[in-house]
C-alpha positions as CSV (number, residue, x, y, z in Angstrom):
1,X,161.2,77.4,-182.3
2,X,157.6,77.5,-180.8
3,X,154.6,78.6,-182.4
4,X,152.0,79.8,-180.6
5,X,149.3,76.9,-181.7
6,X,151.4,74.4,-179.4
7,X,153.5,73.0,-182.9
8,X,156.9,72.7,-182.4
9,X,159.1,73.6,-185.7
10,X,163.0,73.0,-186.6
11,X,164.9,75.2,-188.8
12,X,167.0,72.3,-190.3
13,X,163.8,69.7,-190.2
14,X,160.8,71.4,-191.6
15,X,159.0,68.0,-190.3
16,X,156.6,69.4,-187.3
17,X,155.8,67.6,-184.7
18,X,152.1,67.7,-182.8
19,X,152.7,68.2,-178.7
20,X,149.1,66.9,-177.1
21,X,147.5,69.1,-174.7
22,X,146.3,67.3,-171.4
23,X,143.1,67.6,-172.7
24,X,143.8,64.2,-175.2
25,X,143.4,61.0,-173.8
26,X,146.6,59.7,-171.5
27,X,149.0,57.0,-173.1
28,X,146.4,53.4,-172.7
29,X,148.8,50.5,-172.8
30,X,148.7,48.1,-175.5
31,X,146.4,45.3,-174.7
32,X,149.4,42.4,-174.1
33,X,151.1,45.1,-171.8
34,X,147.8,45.8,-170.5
35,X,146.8,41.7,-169.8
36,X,150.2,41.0,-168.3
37,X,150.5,44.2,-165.5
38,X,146.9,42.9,-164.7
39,X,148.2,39.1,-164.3
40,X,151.0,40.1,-162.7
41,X,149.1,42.2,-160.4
42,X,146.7,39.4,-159.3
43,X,149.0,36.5,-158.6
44,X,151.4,39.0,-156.5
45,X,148.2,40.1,-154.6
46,X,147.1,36.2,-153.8
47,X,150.9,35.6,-152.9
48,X,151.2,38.3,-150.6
49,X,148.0,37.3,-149.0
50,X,148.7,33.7,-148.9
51,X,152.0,34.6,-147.1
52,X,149.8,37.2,-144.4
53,X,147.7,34.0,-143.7
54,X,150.0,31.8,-143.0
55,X,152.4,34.4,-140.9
56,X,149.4,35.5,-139.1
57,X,148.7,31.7,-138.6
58,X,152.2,31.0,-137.1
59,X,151.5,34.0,-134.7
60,X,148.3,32.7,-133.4
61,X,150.1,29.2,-132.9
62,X,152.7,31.0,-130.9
63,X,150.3,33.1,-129.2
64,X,148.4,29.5,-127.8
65,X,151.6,28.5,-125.6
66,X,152.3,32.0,-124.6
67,X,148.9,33.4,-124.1
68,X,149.2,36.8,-125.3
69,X,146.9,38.8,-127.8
70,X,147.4,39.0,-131.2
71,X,147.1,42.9,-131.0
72,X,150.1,43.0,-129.2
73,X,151.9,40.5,-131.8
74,X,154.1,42.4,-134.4
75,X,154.4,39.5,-136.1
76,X,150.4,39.6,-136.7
77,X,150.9,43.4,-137.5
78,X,153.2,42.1,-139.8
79,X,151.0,39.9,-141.4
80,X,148.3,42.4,-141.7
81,X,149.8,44.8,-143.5
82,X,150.9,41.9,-146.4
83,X,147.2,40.7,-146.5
84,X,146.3,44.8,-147.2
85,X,149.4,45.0,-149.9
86,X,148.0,41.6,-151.3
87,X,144.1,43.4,-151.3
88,X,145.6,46.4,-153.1
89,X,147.5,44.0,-155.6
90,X,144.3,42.1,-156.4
91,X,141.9,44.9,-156.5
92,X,144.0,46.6,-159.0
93,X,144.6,43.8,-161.2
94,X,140.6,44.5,-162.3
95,X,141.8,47.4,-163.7
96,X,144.0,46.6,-166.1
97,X,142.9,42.6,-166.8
98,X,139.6,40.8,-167.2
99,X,137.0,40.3,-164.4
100,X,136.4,36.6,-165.7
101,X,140.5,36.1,-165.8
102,X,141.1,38.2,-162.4
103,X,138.7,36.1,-160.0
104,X,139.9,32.1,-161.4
105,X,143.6,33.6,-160.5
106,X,142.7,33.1,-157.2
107,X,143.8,30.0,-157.3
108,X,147.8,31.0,-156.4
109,X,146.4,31.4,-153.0
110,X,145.7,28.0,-152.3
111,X,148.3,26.6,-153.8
112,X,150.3,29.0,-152.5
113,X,149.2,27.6,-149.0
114,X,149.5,23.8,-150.5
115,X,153.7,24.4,-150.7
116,X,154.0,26.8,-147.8
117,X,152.1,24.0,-145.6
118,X,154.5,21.5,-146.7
119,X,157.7,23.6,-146.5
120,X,157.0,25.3,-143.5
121,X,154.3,24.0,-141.6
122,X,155.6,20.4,-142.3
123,X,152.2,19.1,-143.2
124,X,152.3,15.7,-145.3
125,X,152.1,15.9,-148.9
126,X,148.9,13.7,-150.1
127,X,148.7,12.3,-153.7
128,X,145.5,14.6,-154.2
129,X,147.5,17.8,-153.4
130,X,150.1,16.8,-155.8
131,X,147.4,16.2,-158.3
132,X,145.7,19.5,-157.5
133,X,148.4,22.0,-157.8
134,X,149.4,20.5,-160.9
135,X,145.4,20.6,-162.1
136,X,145.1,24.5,-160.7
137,X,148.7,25.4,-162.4
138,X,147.8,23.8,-166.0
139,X,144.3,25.6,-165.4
140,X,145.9,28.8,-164.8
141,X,148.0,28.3,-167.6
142,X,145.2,28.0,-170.1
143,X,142.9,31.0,-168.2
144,X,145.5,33.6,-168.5
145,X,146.8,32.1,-172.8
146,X,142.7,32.3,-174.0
147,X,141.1,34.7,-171.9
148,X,140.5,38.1,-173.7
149,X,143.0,40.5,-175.3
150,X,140.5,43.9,-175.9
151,X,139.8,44.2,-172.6
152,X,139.2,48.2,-171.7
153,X,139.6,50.8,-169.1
154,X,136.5,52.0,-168.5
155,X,135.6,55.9,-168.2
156,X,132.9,57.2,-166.1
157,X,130.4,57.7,-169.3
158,X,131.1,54.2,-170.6
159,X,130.2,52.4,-167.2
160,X,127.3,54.1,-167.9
161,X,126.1,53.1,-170.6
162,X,127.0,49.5,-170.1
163,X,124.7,49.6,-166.6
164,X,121.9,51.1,-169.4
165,X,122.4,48.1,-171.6
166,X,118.9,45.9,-171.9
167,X,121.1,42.3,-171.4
168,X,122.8,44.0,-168.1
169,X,119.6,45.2,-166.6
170,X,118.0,41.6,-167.1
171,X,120.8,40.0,-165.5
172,X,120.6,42.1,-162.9
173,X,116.7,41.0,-162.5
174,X,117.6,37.9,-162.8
175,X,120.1,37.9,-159.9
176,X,117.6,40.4,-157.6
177,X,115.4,37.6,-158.4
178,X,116.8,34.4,-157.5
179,X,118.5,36.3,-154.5
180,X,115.2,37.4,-152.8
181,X,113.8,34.3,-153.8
182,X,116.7,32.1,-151.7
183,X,116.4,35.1,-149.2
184,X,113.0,34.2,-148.6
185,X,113.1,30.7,-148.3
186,X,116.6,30.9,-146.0
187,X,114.6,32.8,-143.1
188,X,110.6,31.2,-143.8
189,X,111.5,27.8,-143.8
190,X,114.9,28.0,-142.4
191,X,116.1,26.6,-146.2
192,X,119.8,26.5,-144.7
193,X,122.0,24.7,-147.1
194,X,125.2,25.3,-148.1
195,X,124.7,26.0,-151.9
196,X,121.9,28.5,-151.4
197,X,124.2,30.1,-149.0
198,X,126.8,30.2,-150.8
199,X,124.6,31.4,-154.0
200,X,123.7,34.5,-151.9
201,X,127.8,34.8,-151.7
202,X,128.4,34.7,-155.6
203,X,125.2,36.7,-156.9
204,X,126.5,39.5,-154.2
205,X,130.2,38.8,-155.4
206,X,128.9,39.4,-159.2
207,X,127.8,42.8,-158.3
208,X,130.9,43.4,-156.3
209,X,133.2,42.2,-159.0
210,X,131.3,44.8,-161.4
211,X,131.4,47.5,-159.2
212,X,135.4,46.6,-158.2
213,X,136.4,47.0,-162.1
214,X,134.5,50.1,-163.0
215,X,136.5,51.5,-159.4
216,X,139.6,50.6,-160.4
217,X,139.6,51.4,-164.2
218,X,138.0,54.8,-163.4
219,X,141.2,55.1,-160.1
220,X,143.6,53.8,-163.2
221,X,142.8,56.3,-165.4
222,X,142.5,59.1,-163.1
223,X,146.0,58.7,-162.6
224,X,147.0,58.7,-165.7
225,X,145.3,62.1,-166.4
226,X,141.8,61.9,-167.2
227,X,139.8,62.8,-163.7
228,X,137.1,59.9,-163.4
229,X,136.6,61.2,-159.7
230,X,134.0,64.1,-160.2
231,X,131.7,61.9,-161.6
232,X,128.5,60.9,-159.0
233,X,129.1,57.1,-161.3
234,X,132.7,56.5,-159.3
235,X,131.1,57.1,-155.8
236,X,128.1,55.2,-156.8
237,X,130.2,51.7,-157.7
238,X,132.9,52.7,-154.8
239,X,129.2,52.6,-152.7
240,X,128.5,49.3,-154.5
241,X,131.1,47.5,-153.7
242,X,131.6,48.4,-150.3
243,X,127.8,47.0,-149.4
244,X,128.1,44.1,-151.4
245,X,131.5,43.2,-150.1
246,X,129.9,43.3,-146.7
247,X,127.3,41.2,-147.7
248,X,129.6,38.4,-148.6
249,X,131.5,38.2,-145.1
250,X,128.0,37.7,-143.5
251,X,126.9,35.0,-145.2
252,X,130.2,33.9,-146.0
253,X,130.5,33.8,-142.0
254,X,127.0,31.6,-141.8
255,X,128.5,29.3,-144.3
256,X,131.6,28.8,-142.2
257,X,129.3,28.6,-139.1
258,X,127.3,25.3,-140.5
259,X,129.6,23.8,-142.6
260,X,133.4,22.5,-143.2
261,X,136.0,24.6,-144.5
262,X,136.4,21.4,-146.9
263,X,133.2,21.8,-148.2
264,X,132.8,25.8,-147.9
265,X,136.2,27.1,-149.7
266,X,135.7,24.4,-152.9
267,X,132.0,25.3,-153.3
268,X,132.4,29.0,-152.9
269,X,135.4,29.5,-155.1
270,X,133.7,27.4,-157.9
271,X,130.2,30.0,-157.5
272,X,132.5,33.1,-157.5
273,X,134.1,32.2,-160.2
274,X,131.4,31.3,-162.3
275,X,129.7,34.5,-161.4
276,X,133.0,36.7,-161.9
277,X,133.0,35.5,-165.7
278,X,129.0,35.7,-166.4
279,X,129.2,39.4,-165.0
280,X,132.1,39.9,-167.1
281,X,130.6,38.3,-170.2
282,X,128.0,40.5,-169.9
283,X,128.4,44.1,-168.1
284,X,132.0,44.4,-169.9
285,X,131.8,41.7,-172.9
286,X,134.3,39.6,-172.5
287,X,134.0,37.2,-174.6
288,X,133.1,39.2,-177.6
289,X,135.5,38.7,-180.4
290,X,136.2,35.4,-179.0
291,X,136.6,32.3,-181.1
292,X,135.0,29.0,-180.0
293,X,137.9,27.5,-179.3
294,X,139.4,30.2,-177.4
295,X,136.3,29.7,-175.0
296,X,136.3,26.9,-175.1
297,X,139.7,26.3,-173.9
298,X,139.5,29.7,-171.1
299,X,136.0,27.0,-169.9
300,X,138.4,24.1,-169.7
301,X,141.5,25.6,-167.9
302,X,138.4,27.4,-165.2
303,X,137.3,23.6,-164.7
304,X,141.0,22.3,-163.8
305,X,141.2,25.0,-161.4
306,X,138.3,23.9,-159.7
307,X,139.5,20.6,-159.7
308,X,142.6,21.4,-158.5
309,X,141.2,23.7,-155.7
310,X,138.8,21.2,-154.9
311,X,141.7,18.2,-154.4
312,X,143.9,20.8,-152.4
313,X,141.0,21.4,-150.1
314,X,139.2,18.1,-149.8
315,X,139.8,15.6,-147.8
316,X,141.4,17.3,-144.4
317,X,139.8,17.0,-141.1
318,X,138.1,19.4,-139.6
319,X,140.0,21.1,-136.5
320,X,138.4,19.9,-132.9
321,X,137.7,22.8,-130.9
322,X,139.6,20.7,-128.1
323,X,142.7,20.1,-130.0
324,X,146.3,20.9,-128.7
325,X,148.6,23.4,-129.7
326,X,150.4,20.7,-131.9
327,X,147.2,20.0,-133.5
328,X,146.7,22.9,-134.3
329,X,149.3,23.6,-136.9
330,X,147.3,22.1,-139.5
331,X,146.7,24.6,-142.3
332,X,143.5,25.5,-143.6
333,X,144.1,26.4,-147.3
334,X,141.5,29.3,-148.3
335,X,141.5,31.8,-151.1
336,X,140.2,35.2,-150.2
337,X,139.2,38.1,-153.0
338,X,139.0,41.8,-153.3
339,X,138.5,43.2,-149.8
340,X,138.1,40.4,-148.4
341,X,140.7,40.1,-145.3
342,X,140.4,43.6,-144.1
343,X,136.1,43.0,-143.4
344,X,135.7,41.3,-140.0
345,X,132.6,40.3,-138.5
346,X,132.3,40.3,-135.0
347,X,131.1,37.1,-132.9
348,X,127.9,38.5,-131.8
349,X,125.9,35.5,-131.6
350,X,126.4,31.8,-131.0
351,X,126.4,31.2,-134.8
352,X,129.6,33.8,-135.2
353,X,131.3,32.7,-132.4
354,X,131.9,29.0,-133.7
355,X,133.4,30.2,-136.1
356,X,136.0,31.4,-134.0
357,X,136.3,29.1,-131.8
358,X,136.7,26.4,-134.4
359,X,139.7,28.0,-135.8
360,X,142.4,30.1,-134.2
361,X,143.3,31.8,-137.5
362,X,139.8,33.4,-137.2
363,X,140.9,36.8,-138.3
364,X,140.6,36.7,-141.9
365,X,137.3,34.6,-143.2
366,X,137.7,33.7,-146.8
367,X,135.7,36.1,-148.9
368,X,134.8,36.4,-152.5
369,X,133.6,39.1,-151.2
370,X,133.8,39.4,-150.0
């Protein structure tokens, strides 16, 4: 029978059992459950875009003979709605995995591309892409068996008072800092290097990583039952990551405009990264707990996977503008992040417009966005 404080009672089990009102917290999964939805969430989302790249890339290929748009293609179409699915995948995976384990996992894209390049696409096989799937597969290995296992969903109150946290808010100096500083020095002395570039990419893909994780949680548990969404804090990061993921794909774009791919996509995965696990180390402390070993080991298996993403990458030629439609099947292996694909800049100066005329898969500029 039912008593009127919510307590459910049994005439043959005097044993009462408690119902919760939806005023308690919602069911949090444990943090093993939590880890492997997250893992699982991140490599789908990579897969799913690495397969929307390379579809949309055979439907610009085709679109060369034929001569028709891309707009018109539902093969494109096709792709882009994968390379959403895969963004939606990835973005999620922040909510229920670490920051610093989330970003390194983008490392399934390009291998992803490494295997669909030499199944599909034909592409020789090189020693060095053997090598570097192997590296970037061991890495991955060892990011996902020693990252952290107290990671949290974050509510609105708690985001809070990590931003008022005194080794957040130097950090963030810090990164203001050194990002005016390059800022400056990019446009008074025309300081146009690749690193300081891509620097401006990772300290904007710090704050975006941030800002993606308190989103999702907050989404997450929102749910799940507890409203995140009527606090200002939730529109606030949403606002965050939006502008900082914008940020990215422009000089992301610049980067592209000056440099090789083989020289943009290893450098900028290896600054994201690195940036992904600081901010995570310290807005949401990561590594708190940890042994040294267990860093020590999550360090090591980051370092394969730039290794392995940098002998994937390395070492291809760079597409001639005036190649032929046979050519130009070569595959450009790139790993994008959250939002990435669905930001496009358009060419409006000479610098932009290299960048799509050097490639025809010009739709979706590798972001760590960015």
């Amino acid at each position: 029978m039912n008593v009127g404080n919510g307590t459910t009672t049994s005439m043959a089990n005097p044993i009462q059992t408690t119902v919760f009102t939806t005023t308690e917290s919602p069911h949090v999964f444990a943090s093993s459950e939590r880890l492997l939805l997250g893992v699982v969430l991140a490599v789908t989302g990579n897969l799913l875009i690495s397969v929307a790249m390379n579809i949309q890339k055979y439907s610009h290929n085709q679109l060369i003979e034929s001569g028709g748009s891309y707009v018109k293609s539902l093969t494109w179409w096709g792709g882009l709605i994968l390379m959403i699915l895969g963004e939606v995948g990835n973005f999620s995976a922040y909510g229920f995995a670490p920051a610093s384990l989330v970003a390194p996992l983008g490392t399934t894209t390009v291998i992803a591309n490494a295997i669909i390049a030499f199944v599909f696409l034909k592409e020789q096989v090189r020693h060095r892409d053997v090598l570097g799937v192997a590296l970037a597969i061991i890495g991955a290995f060892l990011l996902v068996n020693f990252s952290t296992k107290s990671d949290t969903m974050l509510t609105s109150n708690e985001i809070i008072k990590n931003l008022k946290q005194w080794p957040f808010l130097v950090y963030l100096i810090i990164e203001v800092g050194v990002f005016v500083l390059v800022l400056y020095l990019h446009h008074t002395y025309d300081f146009a290097k690749v690193v300081t570039i891509l620097l401006q990419v990772a300290i904007l893909g710090s704050l975006t990583v941030i800002s993606a994780k308190a989103v999702s949680s907050m989404l997450t548990l929102s749910f799940r039952g507890l409203n995140q969404m009527t606090h200002p804090i939730f529109y606030v990061m949403l606002l965050v990551m939006i502008a900082t993921a914008v940020g990215q794909v422009k000089f992301l774009n610049q980067a592209m405009a000056l440099y090789d791919t083989t020289v943009v996509v290893p450098t900028n995965f290896v600054f994201f990264t690195m940036s992904a696990i600081l901010s995570g180390i310290v807005f949401y402390q990561e590594f708190y707990g940890m042994v040294f070993l267990e860093i020590f080991m999550f360090l090591f298996g980051a370092v394969l996977s730039f290794g392995g993403v940098y002998m994937i990458t390395g070492g291809r030629k760079e597409k001639d503008p005036q190649a032929t439609s046979e050519e130009s099947q070569e595959l450009l292996p790139r790993f994008p992040t959250v939002t990435e694909s669905v930001l496009r800049i358009q060419p409006e100066d000479v610098m932009t417009t290299r960048i799509f005329t050097d490639s025809d898969d010009h739709i979706n500029m590798p972001l760590h966005v960015t």
